[in-house]
C-alpha positions as CSV (number, residue, x, y, z in Angstrom):
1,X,0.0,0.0,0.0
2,X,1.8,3.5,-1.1
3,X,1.6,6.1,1.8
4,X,-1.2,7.9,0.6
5,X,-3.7,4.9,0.4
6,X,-2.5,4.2,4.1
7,X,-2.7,8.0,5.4
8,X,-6.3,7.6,3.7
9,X,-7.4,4.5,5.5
10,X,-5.7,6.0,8.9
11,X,-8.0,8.8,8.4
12,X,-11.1,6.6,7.5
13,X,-10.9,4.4,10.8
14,X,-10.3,7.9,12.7
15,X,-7.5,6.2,15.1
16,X,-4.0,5.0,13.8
17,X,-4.5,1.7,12.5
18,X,-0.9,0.8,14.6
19,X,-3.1,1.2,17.7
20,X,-5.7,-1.5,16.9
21,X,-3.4,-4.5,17.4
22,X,-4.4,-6.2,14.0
23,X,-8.0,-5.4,14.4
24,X,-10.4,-2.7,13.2
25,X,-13.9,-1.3,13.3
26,X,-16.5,-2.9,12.0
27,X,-18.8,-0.5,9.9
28,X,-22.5,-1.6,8.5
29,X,-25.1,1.1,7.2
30,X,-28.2,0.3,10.1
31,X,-31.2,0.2,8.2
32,X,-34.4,-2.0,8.4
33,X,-32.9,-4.9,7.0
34,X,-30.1,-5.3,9.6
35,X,-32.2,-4.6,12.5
36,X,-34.4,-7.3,11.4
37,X,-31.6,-10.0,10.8
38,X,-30.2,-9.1,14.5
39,X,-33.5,-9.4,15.7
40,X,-33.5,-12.9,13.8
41,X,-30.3,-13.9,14.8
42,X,-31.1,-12.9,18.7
43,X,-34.6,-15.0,18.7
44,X,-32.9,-18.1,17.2
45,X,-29.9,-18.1,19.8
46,X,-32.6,-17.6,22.4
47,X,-30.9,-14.3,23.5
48,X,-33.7,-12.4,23.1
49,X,-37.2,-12.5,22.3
50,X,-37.7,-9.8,19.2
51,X,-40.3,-7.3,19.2
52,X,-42.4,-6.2,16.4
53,X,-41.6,-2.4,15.9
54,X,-38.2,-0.5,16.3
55,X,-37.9,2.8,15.4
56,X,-34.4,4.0,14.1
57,X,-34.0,8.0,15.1
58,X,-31.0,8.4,12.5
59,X,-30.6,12.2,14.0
60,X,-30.2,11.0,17.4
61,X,-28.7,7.7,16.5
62,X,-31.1,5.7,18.9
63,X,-33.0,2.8,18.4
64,X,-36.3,2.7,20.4
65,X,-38.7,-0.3,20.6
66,X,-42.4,1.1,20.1
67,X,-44.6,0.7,23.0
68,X,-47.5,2.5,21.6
69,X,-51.0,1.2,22.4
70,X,-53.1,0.2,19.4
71,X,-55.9,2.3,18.7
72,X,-59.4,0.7,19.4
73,X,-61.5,1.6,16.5
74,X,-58.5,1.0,13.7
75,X,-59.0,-1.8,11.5
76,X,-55.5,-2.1,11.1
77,X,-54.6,-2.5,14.6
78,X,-57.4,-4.1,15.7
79,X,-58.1,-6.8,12.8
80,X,-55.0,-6.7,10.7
81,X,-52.0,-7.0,12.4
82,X,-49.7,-9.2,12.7
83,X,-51.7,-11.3,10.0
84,X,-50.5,-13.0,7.1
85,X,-51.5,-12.1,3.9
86,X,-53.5,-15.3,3.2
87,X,-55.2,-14.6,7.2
88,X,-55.8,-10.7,6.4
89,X,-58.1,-11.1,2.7
C-alpha cells in the first residue's frame, strides 16, 4: 500500500490503524434490513425475544422499541396485524 492509500485509511478508521493491534472497526449502514436480521439472529440463539416495531432515530442515533398502544376503533390495529396475507383477505 503507497503512503497515501494508508494516510487515507488511517484517516477513515479515525485512530492510527498501529493502535488497533491487527484489528479494526467494524462498519455496516443500520437500516431496516439489519435490525431485522439481529433481531432474527437474537430469537434463534434464544438471547432475546424480538419485538415487532423498532424505530431508528437516524438524527439521534437511537434505536427505540415502540410501545405504543393500538388504537381501538383502527381496523388495522385491531383486525389486521400481525396477519398473514392469506389470514388478512
Amino acid at each position: 500500500m503507497n503512503p497515501e492509500h494508508k494516510a487515507a485509511r488511517d484517516r477513515t478508521y479515525g485512530i492510527p490503524v498501529d493502535a488497533l493491534d491487527q484489528t479494526g472497526p467494524t462498519v455496516v449502514s443500520v437500516n431496516g434490513a439489519l435490525l431485522a436480521v439481529t433481531e432474527f439472529m437474537g430469537f434463534v440463539t434464544g438471547i432475546t425475544t424480538p419485538v415487532s416495531v423498532l424505530n431508528y432515530y437516524v438524527e439521534k442515533r437511537l434505536i427505540r422499541k415502540s410501545v405504543d398502544a393500538a388504537r381501538p376503533n383502527c381496523v388495522y390495529c385491531s383486525e389486521l396485524w400481525g396477519k398473514g396475507l392469506d389470514d388478512a383477505i
